[in-house]
C-alpha positions in Angstrom: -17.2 -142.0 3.3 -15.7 -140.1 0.9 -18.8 -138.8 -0.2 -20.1 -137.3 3.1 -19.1 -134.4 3.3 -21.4 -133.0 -0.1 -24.3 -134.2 1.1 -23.3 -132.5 4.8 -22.6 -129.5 2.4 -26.3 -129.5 1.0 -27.9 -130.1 4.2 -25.9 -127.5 6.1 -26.7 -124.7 2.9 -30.6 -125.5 4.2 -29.6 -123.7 7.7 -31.0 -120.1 8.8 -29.4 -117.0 8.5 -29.8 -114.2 11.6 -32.5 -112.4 9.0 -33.6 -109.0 8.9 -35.7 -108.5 10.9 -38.5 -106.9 8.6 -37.0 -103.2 7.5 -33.5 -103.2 6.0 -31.4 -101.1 8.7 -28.4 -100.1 7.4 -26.2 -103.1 8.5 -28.4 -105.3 6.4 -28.3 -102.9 3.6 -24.5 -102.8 3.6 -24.7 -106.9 4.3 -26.8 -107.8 0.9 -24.9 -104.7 -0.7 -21.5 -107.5 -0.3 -20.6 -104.1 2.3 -19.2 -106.9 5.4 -17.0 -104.5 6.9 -19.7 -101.8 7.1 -21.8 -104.7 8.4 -19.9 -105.9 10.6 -20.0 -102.4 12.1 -22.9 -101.9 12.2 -23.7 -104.8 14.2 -20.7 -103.6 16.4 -23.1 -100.7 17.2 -26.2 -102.8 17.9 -24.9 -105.0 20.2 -23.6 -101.6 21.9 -26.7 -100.4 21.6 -28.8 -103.7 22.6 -26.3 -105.9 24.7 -29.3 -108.4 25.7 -30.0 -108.9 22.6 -29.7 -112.4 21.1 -30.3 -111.3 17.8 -27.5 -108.5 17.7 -24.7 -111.2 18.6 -26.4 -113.3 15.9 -26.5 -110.4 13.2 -22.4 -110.2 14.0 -21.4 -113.8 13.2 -23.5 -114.0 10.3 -21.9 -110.8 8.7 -18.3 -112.2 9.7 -19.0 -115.5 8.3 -20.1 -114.3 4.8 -17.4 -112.0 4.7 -14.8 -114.8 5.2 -16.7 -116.4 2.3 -17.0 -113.4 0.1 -12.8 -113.1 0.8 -12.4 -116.6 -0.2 -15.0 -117.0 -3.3 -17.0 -119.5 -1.8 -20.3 -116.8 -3.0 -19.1 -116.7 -6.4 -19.4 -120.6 -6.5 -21.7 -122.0 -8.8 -23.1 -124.7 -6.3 -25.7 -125.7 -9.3 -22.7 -126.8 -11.3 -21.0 -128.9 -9.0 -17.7 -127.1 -8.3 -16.4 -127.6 -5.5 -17.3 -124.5 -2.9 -14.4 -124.9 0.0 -11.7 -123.7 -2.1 -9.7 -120.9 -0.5 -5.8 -119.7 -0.8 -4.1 -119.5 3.1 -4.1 -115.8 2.5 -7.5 -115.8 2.8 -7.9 -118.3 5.8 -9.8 -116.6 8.8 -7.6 -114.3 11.3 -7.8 -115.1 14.5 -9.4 -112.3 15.5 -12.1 -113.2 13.5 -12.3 -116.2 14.7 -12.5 -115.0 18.7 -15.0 -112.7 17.8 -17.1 -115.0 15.6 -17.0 -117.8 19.0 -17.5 -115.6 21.4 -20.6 -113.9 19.7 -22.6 -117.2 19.0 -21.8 -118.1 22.3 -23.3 -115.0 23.7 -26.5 -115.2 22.0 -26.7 -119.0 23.2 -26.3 -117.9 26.6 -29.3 -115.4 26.1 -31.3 -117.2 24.3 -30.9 -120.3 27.2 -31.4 -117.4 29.4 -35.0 -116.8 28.0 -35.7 -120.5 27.6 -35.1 -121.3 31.5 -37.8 -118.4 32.2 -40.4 -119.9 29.7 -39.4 -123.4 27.7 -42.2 -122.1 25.4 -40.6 -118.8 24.2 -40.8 -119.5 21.1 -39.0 -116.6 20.4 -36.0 -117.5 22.2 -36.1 -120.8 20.6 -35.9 -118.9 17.1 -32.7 -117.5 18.0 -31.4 -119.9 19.6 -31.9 -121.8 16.7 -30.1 -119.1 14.2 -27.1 -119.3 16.3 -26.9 -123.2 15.5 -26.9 -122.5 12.1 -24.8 -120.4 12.1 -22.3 -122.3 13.9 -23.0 -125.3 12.0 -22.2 -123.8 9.0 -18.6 -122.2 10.0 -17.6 -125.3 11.4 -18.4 -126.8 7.9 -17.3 -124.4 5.8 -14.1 -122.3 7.6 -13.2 -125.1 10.0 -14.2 -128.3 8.1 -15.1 -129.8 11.4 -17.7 -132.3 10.3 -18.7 -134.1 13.2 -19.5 -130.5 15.5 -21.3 -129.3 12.1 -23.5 -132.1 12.0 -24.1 -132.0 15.8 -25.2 -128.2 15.5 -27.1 -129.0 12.6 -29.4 -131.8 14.1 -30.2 -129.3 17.3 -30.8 -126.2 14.9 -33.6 -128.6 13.4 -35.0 -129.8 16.3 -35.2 -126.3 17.4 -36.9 -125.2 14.1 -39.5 -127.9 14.9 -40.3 -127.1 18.2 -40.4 -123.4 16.9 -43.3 -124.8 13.9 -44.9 -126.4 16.5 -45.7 -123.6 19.2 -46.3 -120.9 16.1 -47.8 -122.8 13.4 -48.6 -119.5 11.6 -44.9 -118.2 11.5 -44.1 -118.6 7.9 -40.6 -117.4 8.6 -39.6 -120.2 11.0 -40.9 -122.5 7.6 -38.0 -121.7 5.6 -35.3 -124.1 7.3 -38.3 -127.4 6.9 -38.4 -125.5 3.2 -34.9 -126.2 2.4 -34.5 -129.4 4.4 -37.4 -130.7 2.4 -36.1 -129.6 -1.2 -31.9 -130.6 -0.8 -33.3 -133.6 1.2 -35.7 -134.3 -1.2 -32.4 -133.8 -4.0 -30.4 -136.2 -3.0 -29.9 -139.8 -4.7 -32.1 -142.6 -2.6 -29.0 -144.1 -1.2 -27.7 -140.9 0.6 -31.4 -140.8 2.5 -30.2 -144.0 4.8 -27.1 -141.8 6.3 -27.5 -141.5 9.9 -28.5 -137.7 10.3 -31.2 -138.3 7.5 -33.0 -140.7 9.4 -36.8 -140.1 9.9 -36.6 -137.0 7.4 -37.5 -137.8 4.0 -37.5 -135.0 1.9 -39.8 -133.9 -0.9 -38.4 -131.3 -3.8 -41.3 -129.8 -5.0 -42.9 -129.3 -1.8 -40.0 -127.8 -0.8 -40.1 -125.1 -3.4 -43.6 -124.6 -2.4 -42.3 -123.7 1.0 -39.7 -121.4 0.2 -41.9 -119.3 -2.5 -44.5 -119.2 0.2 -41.8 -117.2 2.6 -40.3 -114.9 -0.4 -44.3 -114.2 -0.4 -45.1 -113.9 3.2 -42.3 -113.8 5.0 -40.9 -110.9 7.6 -37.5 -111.4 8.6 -36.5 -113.9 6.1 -38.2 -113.0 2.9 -35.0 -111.6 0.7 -32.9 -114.4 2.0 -35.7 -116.9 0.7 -35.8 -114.9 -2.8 -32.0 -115.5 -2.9 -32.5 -119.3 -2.0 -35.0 -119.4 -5.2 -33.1 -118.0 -7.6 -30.6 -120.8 -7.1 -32.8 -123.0 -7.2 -34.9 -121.8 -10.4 -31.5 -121.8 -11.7 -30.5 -125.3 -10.5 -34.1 -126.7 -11.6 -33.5 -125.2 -15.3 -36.2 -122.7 -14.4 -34.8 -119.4 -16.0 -38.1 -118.0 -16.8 -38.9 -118.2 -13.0 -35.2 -117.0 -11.7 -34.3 -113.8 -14.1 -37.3 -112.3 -12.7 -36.1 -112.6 -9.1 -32.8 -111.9 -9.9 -33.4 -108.5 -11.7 -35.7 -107.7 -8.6 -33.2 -108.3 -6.2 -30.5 -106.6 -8.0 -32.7 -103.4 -8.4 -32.5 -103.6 -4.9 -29.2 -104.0 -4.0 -27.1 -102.7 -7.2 -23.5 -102.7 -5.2 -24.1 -106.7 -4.8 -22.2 -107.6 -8.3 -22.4 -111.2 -7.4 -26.0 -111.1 -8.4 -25.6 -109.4 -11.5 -23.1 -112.2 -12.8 -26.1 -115.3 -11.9 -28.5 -112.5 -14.1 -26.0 -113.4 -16.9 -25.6 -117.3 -16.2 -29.4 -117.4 -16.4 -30.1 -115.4 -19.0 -27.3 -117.5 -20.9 -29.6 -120.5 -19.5 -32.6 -119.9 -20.9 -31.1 -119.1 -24.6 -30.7 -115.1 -24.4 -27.4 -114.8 -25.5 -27.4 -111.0 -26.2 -29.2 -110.1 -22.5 -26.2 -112.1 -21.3 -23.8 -110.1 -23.7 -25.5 -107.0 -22.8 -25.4 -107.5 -19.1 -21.8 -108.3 -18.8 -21.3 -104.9 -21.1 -22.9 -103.2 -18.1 -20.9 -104.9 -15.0 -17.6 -104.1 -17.3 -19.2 -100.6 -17.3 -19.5 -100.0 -14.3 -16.2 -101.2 -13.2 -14.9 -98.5 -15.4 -17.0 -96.0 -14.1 -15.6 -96.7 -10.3 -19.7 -97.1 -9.8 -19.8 -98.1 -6.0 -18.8 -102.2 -4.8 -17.8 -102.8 -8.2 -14.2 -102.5 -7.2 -14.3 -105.5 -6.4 -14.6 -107.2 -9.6 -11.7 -108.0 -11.6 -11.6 -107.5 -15.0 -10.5 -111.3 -15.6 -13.7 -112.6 -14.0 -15.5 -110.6 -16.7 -13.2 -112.1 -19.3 -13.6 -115.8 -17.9 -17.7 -115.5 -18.0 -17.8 -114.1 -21.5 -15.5 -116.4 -22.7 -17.4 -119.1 -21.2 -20.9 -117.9 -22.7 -19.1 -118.1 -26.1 -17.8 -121.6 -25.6 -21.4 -122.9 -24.8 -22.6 -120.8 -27.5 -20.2 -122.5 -30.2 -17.8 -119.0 -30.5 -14.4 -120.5 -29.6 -12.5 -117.7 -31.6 -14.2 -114.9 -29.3 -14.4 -117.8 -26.5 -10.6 -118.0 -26.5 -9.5 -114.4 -26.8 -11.5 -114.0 -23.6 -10.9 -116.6 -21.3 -7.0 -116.6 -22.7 -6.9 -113.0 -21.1 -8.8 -114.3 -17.8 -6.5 -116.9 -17.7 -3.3 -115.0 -18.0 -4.0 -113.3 -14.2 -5.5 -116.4 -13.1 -4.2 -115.3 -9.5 -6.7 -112.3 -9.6 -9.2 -115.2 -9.2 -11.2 -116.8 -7.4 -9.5 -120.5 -7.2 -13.0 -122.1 -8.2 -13.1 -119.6 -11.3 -9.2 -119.3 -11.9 -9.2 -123.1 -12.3 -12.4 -123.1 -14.6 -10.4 -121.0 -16.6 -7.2 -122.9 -17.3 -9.2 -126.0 -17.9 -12.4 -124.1 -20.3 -9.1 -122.8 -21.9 -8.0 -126.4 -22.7 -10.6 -127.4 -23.9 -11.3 -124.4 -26.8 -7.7 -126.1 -27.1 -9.1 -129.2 -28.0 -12.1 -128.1 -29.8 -9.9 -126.2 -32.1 -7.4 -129.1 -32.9 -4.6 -127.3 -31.1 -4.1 -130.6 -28.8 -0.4 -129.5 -27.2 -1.7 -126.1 -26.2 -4.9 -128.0 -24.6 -2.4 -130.2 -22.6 -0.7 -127.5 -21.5 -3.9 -125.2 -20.2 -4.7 -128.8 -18.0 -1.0 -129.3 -16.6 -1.5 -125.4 -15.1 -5.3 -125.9 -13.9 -4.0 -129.5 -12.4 -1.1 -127.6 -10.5 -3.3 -124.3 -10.0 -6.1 -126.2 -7.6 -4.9 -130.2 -7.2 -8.2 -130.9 -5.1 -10.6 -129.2 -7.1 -13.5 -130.8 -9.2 -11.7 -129.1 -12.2 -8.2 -130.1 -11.7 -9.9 -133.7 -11.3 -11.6 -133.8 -14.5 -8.8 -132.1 -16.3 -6.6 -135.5 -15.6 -8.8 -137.2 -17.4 -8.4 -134.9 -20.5 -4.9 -135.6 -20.4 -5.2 -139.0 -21.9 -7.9 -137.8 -24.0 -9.0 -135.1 -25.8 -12.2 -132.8 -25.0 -15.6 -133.4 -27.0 -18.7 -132.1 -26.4 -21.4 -133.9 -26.4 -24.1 -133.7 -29.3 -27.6 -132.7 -28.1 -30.5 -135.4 -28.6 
């Protein structure tokens, strides 16, 4: 069952985050701001501040689980490409510290959420929470601790939870956004993948799914930005640019240290044929690295390299294409592993393109070695025995 754990992957990417909770305070801020430590923080303080509260302990092992993602370039993923997303050198694997406090602070919001629950089954409330802190386990056991089994097992309460929760508020759009995303991935996958186990009785339908999520970016409260974010993936993923840029430029006005979101502005802009918006926005991430302009730090210069020599290959420029990704592939270690071993195999196949076939062999041999398990290194063995051609449209 080889094939299991991407379609866990998808259905686990449909769980809640803690949200909100309406008005950005500043731990949010600094959260969608790619700020974790600052988050992380701030959550410190609200759990000082609040230490009944279910959603504090849930606000704190969100932020530490998307900062072990961040650290490890599982955000920078293109999931609508098919990469593979659980990439991550040892040096970033999570410290143990991390790990205690990420444990011991969904098991704290369990106990007072259950605490709630045995006072009134019917607080739906409670159930809400209870509910996030599911999730959220489910999703570090799938994604840091690749437990599968205990994903799944959080996975299948968090939605039962989210039904009961429908049920006894009918009206709460927020608590639609999990059945939103269930619907839509569910509604994704190949026919086949629908008889596995955990799938049965849920059947999935894309486009109402989409319907769902717009109607929380819309209407929701505590999980409106986190539904925008969902759509703007899947615009992207849909080949709906004219629907995603629009989102994306809103919540980047927003948030302008989250640089991650400025990079998809390019990919879809690149998408829906505007080559010089996508030219023109990576001229102003560059720009702002140079200006120090705050979170940008963050960005290395070969990432910048690797997406504008990757916007040129699509766009038939392999001269320009392979100036740029040569330099993003020369510090390939500043990467990402996802986008270091893009590089090395984009880079191999300019190679090819160009009729330089022992230079191409060479750029696959160092993405093979770079990231063995990756979807990359995979395809690159195939190049091996035979040259790189792209397809011809129509």
């Amino acid at each position: 069952m080889a094939f299991l754990p991407r379609a866990v992957a998808l259905l686990l990417a449909a769980l809640p985050v803690a949200g909100s909770n309406g008005e950005l305070g500043p731990g949010f801020e600094a959260f969608y701001n790619l700020d974790y430590d600052t988050a992380i923080g701030e959550f410190r303080k609200e759990i000082a501040g609040q230490p009944d509260s279910p959603a504090a302990y849930n606000h704190l092992a969100q932020a530490i689980l998307y900062r072990h993602m961040f650290r490890a370039g599982a955000l920078e993923t293109e999931l609508v490409s098919g990469n593979n997303p659980f990439l991550r050198r040892p040096k970033v694997e999570p410290s143990a510290a991390d790990q205690k406090e990420f444990d011991e602070s969904i098991a704290k919001a369990m106990e007072l959420s259950q605490a709630r629950l045995r006072q009134n089954p019917n607080d739906a409330s409670a159930m809400y929470l209870l509910w996030i802190a599911h999730g959220l386990r489910a999703n570090y056991g799938f994604l840091v601790r690749k437990a599968w089994m205990d994903a799944l097992r959080d996975a299948t309460a968090a939605r039962k939870l989210h039904n009961k929760v429908s049920q006894l508020e009918p009206s709460n759009v927020d608590a639609r956004l999990v059945q939103g995303l269930h619907d839509y991935v569910v509604g994704s996958l190949p026919w086949t993948w629908r008889f596995l186990g955990f799938l049965v009785g849920f059947r999935g339908d894309k486009d109402e799914g989409i319907r769902t999520i717009e109607l929380v970016a819309r209407e929701g409260h505590r999980n409106r930005v986190d539904a925008k974010i969902i759509l703007a993936a899947i615009y992207r993923r849909e080949k709906m640019s004219h629907k995603a840029i629009p989102v994306a430029q809103e919540l980047s006005a927003l948030y302008p240290r989250n640089f991650l979101l400025r990079f998809e502005l390019v990919q879809m802009y690149s998408d829906s044929g505007q080559k010089e918006a996508a030219l023109q926005e990576l001229a102003a991430i560059e720009s702002l690295k140079g200006a120090g302009a705050p979170g940008y730090d963050h960005v290395p210069l070969e990432k910048i390299f690797y997406t504008r020599g990757n916007l040129q290959f699509w766009y038939g420029d392999l001269d320009a294409a392979l100036e740029n990704v040569l330099r993003a592939s020369q510090h390939a270690d500043a990467l990402d592993l996802n986008t270091g071993v893009l590089a090395l195999m984009r880079l191999g196949q300019i190679y090819d393109l160009k009729g330089q076939r022992q230079e191409a062999l060479e750029a696959y041999r160092r993405a093979i070695a770079y990231a063995p398990e990756s979807d990359a290194a995979r395809e690159s063995r195939g190049y091996l025995s035979r040259p790189y051609r792209r397809e011809k449209a129509g």
